[in-house]
mmJSON file of the N, C-alpha and C atoms, coordinates in Angstrom:
{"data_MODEL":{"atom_site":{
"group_PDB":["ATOM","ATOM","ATOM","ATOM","ATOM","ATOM","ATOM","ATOM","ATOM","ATOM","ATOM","ATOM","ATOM","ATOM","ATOM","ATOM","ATOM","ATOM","ATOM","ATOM","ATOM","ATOM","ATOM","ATOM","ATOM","ATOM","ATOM","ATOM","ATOM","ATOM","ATOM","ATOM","ATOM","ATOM","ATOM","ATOM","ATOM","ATOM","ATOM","ATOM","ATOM","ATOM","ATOM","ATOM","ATOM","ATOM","ATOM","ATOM","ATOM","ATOM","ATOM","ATOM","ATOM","ATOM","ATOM","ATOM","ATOM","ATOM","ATOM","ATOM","ATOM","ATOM","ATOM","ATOM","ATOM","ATOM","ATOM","ATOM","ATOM","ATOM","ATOM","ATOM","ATOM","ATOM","ATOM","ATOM","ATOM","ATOM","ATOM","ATOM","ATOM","ATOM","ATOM","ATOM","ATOM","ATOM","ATOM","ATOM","ATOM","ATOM","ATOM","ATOM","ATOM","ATOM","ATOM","ATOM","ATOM","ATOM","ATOM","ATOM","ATOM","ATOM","ATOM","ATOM","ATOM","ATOM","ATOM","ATOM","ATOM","ATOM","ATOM","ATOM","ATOM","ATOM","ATOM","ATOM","ATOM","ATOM","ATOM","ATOM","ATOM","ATOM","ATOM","ATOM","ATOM","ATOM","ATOM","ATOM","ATOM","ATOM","ATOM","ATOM","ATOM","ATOM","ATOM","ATOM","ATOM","ATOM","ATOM","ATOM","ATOM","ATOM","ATOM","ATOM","ATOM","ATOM","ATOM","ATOM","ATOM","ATOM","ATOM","ATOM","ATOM","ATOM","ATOM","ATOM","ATOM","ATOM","ATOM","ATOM","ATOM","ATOM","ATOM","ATOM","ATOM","ATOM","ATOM","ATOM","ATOM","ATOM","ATOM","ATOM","ATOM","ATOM","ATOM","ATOM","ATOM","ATOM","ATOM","ATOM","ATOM","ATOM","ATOM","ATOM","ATOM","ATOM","ATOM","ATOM","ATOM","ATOM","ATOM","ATOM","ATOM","ATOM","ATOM","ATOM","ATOM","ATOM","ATOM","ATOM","ATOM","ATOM","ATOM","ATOM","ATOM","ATOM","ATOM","ATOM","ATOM","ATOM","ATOM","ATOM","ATOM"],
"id":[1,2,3,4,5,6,7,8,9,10,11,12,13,14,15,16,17,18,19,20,21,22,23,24,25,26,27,28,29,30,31,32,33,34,35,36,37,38,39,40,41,42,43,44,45,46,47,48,49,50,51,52,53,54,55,56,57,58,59,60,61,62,63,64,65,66,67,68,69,70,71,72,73,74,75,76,77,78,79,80,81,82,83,84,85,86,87,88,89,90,91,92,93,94,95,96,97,98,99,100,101,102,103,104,105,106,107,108,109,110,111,112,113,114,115,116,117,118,119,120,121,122,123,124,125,126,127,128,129,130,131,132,133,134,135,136,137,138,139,140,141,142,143,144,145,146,147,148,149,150,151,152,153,154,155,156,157,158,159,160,161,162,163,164,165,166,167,168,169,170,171,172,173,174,175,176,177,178,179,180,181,182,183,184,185,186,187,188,189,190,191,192,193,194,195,196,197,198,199,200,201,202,203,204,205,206,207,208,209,210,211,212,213],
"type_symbol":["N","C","C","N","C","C","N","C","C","N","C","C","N","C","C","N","C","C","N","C","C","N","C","C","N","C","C","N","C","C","N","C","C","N","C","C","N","C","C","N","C","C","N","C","C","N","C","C","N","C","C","N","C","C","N","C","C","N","C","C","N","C","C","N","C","C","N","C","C","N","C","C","N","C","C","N","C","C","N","C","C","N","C","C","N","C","C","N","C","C","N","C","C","N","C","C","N","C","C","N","C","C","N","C","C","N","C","C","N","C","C","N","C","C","N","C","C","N","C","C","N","C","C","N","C","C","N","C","C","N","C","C","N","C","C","N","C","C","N","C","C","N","C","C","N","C","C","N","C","C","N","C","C","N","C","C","N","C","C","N","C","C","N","C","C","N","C","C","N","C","C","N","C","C","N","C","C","N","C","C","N","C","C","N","C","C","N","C","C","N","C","C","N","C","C","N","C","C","N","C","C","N","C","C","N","C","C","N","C","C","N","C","C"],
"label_atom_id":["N","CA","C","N","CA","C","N","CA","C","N","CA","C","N","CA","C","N","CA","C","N","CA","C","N","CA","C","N","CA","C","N","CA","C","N","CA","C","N","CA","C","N","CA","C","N","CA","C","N","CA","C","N","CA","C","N","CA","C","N","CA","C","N","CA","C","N","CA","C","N","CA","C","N","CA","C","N","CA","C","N","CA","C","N","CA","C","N","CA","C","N","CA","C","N","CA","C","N","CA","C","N","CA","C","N","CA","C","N","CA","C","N","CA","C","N","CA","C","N","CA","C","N","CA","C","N","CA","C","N","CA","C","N","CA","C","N","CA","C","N","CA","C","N","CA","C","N","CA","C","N","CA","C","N","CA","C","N","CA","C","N","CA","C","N","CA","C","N","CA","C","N","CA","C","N","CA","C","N","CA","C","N","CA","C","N","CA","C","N","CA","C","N","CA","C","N","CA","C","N","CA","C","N","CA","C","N","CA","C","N","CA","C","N","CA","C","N","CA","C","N","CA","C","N","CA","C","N","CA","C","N","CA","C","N","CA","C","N","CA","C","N","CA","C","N","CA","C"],
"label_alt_id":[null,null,null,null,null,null,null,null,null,null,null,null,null,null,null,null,null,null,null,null,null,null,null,null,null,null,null,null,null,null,null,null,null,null,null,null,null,null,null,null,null,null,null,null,null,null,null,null,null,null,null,null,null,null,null,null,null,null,null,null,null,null,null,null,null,null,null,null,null,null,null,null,null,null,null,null,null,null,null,null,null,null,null,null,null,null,null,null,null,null,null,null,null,null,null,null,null,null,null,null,null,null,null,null,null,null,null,null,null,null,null,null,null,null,null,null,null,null,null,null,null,null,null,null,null,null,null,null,null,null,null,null,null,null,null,null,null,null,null,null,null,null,null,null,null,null,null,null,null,null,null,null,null,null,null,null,null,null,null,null,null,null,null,null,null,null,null,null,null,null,null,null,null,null,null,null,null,null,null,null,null,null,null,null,null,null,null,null,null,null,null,null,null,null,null,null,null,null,null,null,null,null,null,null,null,null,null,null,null,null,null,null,null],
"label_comp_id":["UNK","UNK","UNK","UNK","UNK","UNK","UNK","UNK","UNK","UNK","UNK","UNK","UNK","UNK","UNK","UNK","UNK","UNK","UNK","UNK","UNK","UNK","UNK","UNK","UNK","UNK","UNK","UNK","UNK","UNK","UNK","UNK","UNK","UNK","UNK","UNK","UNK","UNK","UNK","UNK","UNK","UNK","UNK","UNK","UNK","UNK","UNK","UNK","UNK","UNK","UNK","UNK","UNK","UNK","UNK","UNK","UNK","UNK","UNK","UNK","UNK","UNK","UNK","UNK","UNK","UNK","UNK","UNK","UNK","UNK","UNK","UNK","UNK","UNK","UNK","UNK","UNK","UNK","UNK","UNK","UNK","UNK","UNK","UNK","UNK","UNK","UNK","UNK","UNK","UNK","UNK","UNK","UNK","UNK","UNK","UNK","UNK","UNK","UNK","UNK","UNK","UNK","UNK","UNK","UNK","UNK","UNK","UNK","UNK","UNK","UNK","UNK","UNK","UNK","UNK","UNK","UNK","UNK","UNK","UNK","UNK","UNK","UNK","UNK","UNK","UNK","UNK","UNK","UNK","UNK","UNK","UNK","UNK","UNK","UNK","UNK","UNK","UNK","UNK","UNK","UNK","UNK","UNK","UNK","UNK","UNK","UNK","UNK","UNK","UNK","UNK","UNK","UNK","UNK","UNK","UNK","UNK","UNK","UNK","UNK","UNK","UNK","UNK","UNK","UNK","UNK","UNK","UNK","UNK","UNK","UNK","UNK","UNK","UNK","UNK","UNK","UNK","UNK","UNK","UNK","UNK","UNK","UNK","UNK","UNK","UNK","UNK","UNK","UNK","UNK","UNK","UNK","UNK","UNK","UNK","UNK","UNK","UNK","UNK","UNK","UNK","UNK","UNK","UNK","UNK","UNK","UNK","UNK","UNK","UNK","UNK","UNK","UNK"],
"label_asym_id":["A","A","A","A","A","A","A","A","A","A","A","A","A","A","A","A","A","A","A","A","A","A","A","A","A","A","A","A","A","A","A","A","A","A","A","A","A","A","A","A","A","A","A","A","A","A","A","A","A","A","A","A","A","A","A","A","A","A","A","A","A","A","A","A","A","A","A","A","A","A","A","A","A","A","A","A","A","A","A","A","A","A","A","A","A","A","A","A","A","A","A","A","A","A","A","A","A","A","A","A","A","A","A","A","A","A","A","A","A","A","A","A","A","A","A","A","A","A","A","A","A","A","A","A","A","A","A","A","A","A","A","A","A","A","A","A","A","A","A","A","A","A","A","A","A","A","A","A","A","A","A","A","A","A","A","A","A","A","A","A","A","A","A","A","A","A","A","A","A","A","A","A","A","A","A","A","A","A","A","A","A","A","A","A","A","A","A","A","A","A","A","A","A","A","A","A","A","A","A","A","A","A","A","A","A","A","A","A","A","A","A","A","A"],
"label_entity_id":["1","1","1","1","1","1","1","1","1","1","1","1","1","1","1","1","1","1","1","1","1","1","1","1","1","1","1","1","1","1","1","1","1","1","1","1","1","1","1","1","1","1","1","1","1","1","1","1","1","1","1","1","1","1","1","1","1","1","1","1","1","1","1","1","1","1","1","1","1","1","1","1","1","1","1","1","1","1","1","1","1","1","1","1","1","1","1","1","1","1","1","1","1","1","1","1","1","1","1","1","1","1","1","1","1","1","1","1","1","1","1","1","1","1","1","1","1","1","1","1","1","1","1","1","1","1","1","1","1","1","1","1","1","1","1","1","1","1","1","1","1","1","1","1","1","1","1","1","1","1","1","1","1","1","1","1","1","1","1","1","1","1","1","1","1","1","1","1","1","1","1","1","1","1","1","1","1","1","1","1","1","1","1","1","1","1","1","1","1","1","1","1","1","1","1","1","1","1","1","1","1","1","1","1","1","1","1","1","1","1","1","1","1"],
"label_seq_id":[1,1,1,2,2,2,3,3,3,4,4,4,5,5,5,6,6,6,7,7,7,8,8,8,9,9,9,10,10,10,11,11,11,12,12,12,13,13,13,14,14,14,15,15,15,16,16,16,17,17,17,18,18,18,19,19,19,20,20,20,21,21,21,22,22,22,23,23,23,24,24,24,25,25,25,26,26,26,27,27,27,28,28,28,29,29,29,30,30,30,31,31,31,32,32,32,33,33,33,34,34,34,35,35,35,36,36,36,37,37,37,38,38,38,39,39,39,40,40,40,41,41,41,42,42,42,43,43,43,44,44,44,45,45,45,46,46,46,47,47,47,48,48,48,49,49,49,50,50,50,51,51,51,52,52,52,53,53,53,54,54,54,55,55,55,56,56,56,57,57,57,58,58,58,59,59,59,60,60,60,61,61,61,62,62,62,63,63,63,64,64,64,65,65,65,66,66,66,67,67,67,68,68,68,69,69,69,70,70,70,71,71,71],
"pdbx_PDB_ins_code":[null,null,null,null,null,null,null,null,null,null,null,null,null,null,null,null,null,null,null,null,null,null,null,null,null,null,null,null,null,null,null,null,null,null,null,null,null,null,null,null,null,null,null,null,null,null,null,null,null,null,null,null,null,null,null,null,null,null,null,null,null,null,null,null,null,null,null,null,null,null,null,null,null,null,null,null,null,null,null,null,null,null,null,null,null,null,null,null,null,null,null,null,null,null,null,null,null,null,null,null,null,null,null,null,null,null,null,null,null,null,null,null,null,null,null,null,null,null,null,null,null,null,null,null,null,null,null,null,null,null,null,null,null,null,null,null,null,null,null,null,null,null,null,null,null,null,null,null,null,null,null,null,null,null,null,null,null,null,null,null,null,null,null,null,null,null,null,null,null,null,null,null,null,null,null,null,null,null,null,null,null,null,null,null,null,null,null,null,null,null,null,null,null,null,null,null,null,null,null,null,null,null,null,null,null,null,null,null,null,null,null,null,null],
"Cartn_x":[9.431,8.551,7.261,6.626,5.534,5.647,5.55,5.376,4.789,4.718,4.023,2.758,1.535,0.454,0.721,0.203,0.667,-0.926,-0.504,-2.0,-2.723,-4.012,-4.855,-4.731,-4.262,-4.181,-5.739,-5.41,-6.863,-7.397,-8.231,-9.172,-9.26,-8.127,-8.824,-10.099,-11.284,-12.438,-12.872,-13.394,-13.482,-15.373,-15.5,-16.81,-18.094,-17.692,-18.398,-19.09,-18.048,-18.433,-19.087,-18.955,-19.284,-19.3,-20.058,-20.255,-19.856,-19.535,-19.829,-20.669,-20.98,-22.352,-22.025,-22.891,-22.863,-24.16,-23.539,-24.687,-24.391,-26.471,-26.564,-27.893,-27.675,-28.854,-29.819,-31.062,-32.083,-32.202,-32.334,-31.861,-31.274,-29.945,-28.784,-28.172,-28.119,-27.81,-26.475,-25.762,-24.74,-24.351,-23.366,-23.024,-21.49,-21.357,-20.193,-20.508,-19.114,-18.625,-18.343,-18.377,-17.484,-17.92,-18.153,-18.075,-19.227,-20.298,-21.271,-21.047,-20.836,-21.233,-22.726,-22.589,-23.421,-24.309,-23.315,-23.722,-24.592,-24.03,-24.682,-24.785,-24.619,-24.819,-24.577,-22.975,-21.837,-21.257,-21.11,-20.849,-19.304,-18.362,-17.128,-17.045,-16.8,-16.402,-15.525,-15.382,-13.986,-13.721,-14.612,-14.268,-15.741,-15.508,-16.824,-16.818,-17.802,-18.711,-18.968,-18.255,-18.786,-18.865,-18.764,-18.457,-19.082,-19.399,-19.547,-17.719,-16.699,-15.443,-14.599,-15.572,-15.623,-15.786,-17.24,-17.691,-17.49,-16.554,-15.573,-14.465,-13.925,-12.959,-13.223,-13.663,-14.67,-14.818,-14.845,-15.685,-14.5,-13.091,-11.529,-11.231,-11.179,-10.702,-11.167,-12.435,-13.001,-13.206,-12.496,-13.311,-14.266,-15.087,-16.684,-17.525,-17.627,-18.891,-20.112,-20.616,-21.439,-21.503,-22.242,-22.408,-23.701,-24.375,-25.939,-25.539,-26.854,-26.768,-28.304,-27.612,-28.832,-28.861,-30.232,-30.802,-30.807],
"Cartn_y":[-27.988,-28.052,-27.301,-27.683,-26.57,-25.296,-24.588,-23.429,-22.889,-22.278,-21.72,-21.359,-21.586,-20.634,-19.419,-18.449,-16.958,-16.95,-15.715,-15.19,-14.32,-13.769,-13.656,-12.28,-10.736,-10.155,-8.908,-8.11,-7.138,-6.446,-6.577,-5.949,-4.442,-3.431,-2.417,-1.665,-0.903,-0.359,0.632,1.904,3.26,2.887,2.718,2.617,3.373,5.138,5.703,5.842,4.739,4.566,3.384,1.853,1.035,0.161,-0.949,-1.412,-3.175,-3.812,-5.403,-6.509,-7.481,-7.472,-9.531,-10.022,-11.243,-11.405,-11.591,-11.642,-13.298,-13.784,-15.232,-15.526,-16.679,-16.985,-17.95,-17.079,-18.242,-19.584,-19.332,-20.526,-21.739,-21.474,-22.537,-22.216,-21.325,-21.636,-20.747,-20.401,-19.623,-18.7,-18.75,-16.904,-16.609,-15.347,-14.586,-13.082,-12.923,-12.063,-11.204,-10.064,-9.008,-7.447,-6.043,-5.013,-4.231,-3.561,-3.146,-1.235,-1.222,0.326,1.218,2.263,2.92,3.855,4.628,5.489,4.882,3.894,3.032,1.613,1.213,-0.561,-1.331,-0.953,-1.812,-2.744,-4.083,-4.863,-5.576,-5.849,-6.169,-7.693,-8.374,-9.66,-10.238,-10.783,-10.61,-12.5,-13.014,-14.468,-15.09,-16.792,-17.429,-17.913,-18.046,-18.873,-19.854,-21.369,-22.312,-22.921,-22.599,-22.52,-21.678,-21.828,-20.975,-20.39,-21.481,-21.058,-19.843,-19.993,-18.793,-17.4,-17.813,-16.754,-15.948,-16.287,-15.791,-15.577,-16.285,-15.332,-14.427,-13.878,-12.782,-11.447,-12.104,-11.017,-10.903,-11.353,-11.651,-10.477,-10.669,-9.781,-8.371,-8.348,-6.806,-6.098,-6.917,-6.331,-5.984,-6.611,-6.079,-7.766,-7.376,-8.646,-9.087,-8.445,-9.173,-8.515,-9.684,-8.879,-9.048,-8.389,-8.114,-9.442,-9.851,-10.934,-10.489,-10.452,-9.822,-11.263,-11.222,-12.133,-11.434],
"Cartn_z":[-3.488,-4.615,-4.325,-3.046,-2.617,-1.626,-1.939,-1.263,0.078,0.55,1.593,1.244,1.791,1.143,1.518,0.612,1.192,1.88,2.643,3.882,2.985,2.833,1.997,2.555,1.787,1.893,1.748,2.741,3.03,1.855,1.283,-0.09,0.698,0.171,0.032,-0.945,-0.607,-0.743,-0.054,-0.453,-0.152,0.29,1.236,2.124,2.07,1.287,0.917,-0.555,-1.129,-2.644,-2.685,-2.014,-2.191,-1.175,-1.267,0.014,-0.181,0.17,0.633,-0.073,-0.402,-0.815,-1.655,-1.303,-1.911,-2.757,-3.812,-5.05,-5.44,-5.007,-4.889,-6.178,-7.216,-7.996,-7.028,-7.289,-7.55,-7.254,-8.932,-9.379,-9.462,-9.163,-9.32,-7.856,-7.004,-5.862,-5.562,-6.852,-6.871,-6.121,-5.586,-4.225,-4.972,-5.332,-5.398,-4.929,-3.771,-3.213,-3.769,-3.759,-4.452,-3.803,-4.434,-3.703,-5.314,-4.939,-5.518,-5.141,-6.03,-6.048,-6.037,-5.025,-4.686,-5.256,-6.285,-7.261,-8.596,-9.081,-10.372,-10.365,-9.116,-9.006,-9.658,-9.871,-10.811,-9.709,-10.356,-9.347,-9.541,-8.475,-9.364,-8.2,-9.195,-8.739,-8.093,-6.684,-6.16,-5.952,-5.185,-5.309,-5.183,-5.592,-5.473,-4.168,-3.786,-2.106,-2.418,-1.846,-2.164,-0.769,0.627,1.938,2.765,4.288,4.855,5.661,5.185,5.372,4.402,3.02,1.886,2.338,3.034,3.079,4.346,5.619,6.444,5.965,5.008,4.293,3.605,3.38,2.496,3.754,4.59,5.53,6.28,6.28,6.88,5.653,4.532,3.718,3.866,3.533,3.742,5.188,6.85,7.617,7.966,7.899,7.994,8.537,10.045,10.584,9.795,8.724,8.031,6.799,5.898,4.266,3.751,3.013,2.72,1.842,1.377,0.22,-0.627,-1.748,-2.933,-4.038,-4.328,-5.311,-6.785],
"occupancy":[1.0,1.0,1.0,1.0,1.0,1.0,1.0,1.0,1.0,1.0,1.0,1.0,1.0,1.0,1.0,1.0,1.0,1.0,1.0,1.0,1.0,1.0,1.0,1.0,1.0,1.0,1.0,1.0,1.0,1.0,1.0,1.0,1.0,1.0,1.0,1.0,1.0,1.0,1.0,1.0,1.0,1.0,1.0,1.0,1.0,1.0,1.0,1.0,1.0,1.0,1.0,1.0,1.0,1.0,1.0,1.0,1.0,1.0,1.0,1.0,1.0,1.0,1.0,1.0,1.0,1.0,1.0,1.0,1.0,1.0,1.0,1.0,1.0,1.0,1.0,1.0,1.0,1.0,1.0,1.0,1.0,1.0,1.0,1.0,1.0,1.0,1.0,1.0,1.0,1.0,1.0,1.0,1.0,1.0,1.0,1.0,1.0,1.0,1.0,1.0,1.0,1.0,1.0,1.0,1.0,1.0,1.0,1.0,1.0,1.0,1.0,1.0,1.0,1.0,1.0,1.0,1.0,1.0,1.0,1.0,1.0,1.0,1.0,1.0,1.0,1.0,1.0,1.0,1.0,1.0,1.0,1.0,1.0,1.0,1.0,1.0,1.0,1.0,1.0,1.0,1.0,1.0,1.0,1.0,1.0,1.0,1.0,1.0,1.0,1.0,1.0,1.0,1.0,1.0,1.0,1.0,1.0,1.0,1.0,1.0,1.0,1.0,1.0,1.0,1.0,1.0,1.0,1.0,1.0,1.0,1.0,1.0,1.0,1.0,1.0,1.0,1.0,1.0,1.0,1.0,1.0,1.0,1.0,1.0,1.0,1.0,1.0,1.0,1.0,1.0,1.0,1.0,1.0,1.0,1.0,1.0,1.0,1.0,1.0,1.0,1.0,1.0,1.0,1.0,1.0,1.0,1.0,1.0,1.0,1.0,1.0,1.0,1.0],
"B_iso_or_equiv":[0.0,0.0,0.0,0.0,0.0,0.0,0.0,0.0,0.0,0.0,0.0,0.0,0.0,0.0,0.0,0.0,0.0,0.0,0.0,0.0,0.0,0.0,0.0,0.0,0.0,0.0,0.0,0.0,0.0,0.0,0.0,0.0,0.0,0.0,0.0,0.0,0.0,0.0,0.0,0.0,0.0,0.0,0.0,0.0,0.0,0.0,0.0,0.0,0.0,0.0,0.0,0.0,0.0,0.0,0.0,0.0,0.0,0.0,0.0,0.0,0.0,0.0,0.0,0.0,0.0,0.0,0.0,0.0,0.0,0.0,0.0,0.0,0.0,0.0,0.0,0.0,0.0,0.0,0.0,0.0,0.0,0.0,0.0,0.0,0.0,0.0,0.0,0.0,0.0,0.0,0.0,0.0,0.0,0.0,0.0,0.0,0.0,0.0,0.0,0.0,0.0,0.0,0.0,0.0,0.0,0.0,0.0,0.0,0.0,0.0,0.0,0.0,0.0,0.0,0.0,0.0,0.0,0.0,0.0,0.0,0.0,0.0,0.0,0.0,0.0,0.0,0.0,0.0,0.0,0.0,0.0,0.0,0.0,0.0,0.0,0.0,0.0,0.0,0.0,0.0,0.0,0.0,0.0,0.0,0.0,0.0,0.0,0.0,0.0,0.0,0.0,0.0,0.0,0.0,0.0,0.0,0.0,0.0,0.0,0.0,0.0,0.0,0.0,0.0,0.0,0.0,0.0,0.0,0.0,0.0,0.0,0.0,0.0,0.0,0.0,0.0,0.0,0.0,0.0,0.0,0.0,0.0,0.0,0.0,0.0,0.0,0.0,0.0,0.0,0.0,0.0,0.0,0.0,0.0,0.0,0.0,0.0,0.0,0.0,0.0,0.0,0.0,0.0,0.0,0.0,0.0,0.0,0.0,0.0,0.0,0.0,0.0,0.0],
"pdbx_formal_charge":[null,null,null,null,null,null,null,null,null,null,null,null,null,null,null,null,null,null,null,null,null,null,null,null,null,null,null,null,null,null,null,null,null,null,null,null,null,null,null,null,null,null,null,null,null,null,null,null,null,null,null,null,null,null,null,null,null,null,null,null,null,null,null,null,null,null,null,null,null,null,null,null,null,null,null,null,null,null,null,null,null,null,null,null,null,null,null,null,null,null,null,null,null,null,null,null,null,null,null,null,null,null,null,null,null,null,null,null,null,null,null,null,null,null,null,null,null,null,null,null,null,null,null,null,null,null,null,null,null,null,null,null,null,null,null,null,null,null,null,null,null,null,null,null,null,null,null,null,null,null,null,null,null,null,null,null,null,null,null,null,null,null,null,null,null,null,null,null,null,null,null,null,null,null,null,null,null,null,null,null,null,null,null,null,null,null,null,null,null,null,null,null,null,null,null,null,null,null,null,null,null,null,null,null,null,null,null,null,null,null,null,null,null],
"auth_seq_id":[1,1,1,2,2,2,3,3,3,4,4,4,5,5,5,6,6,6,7,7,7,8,8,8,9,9,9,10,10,10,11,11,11,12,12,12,13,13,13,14,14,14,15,15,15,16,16,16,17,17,17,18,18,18,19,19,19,20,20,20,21,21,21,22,22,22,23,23,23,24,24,24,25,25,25,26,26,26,27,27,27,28,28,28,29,29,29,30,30,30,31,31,31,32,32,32,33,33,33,34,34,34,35,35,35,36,36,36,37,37,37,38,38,38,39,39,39,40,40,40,41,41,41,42,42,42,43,43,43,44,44,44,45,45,45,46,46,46,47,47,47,48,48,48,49,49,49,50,50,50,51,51,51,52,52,52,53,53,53,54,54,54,55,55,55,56,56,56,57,57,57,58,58,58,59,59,59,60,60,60,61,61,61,62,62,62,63,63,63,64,64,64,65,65,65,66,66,66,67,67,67,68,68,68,69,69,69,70,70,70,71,71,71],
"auth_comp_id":["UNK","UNK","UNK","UNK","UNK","UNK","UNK","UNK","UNK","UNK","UNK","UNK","UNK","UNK","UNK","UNK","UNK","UNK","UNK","UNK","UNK","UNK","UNK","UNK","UNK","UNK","UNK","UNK","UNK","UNK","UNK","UNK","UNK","UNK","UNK","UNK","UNK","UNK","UNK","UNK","UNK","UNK","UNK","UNK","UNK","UNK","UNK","UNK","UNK","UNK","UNK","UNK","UNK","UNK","UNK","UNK","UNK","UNK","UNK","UNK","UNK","UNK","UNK","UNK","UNK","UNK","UNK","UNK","UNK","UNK","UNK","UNK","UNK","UNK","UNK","UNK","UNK","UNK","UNK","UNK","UNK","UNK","UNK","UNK","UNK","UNK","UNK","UNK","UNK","UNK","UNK","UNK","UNK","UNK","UNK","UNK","UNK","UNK","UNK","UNK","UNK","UNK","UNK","UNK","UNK","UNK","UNK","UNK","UNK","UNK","UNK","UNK","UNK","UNK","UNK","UNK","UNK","UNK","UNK","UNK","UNK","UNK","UNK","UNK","UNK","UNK","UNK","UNK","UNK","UNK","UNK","UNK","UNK","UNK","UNK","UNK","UNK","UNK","UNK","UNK","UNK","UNK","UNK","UNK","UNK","UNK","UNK","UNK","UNK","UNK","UNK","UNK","UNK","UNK","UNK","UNK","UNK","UNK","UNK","UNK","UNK","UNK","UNK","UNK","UNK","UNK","UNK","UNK","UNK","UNK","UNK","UNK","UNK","UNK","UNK","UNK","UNK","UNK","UNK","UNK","UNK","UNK","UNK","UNK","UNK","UNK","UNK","UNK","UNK","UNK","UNK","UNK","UNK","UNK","UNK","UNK","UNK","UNK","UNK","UNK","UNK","UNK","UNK","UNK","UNK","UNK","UNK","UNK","UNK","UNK","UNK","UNK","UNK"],
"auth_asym_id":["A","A","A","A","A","A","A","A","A","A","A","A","A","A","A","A","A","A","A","A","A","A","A","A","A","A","A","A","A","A","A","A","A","A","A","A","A","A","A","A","A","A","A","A","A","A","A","A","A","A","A","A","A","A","A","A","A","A","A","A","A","A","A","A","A","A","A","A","A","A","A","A","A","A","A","A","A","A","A","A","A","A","A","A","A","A","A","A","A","A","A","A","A","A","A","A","A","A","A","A","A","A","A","A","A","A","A","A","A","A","A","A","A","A","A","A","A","A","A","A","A","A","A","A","A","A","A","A","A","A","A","A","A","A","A","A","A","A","A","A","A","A","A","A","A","A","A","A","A","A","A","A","A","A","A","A","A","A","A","A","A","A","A","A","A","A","A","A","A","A","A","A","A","A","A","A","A","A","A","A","A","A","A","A","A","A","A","A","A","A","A","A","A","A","A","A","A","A","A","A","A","A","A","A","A","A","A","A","A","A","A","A","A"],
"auth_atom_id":["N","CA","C","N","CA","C","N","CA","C","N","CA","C","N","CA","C","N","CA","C","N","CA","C","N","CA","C","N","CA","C","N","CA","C","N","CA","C","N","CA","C","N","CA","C","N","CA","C","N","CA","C","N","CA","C","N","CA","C","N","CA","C","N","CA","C","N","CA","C","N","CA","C","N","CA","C","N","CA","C","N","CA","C","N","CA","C","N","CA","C","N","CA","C","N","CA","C","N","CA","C","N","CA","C","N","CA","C","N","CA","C","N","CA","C","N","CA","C","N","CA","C","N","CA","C","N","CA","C","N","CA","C","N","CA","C","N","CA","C","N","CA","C","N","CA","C","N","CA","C","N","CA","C","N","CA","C","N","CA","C","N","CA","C","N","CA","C","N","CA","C","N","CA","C","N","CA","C","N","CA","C","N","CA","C","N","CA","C","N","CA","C","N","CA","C","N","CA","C","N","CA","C","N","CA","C","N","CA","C","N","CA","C","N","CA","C","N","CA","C","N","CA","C","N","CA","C","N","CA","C","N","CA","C","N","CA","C","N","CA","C","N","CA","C","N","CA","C"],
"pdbx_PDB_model_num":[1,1,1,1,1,1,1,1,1,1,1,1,1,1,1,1,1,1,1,1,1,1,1,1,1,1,1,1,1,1,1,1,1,1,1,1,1,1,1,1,1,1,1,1,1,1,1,1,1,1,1,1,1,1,1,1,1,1,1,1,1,1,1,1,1,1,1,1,1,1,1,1,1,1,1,1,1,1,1,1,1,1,1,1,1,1,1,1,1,1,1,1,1,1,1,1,1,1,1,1,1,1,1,1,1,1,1,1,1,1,1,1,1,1,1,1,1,1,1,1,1,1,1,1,1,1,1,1,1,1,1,1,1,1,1,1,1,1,1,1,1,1,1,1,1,1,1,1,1,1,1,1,1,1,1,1,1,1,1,1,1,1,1,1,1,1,1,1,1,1,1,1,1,1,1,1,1,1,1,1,1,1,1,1,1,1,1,1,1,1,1,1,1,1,1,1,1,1,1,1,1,1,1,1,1,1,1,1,1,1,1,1,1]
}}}
């Protein structure tokens, strides 16, 4: 009836276009992960942070030892 969890497969992203980036409110405290572009600082949403276990998966997905965090 339950499944296997599947393993959280690697977010490909072109490094010279865009970078990493956790966009956190203020406000309310909010963090979502996702990948911000360089050229026009379009931001695409990839998952929410509600963990610091989130947010190593985040950094498991994209390869990358750390991620900027913008307000």
């Amino acid at each position: 009836m339950f499944g296997k969890k599947k393993k959280p497969q690697p977010i490909s992203y072109d490094p010279d276009i865009q970078y990493p980036v956790i966009r956190a409110s203020i406000c309310t405290g909010e963090q979502v992960a996702g990948f911000k572009d360089k050229a026009n600082g379009h931001f695409t949403e990839i998952m929410l942070i509600r963990s610091q276990g989130d947010l190593e998966a985040f950094k498991a997905l994209c390869g990358v030892d750390e991620v900027k965090t913008e307000y």
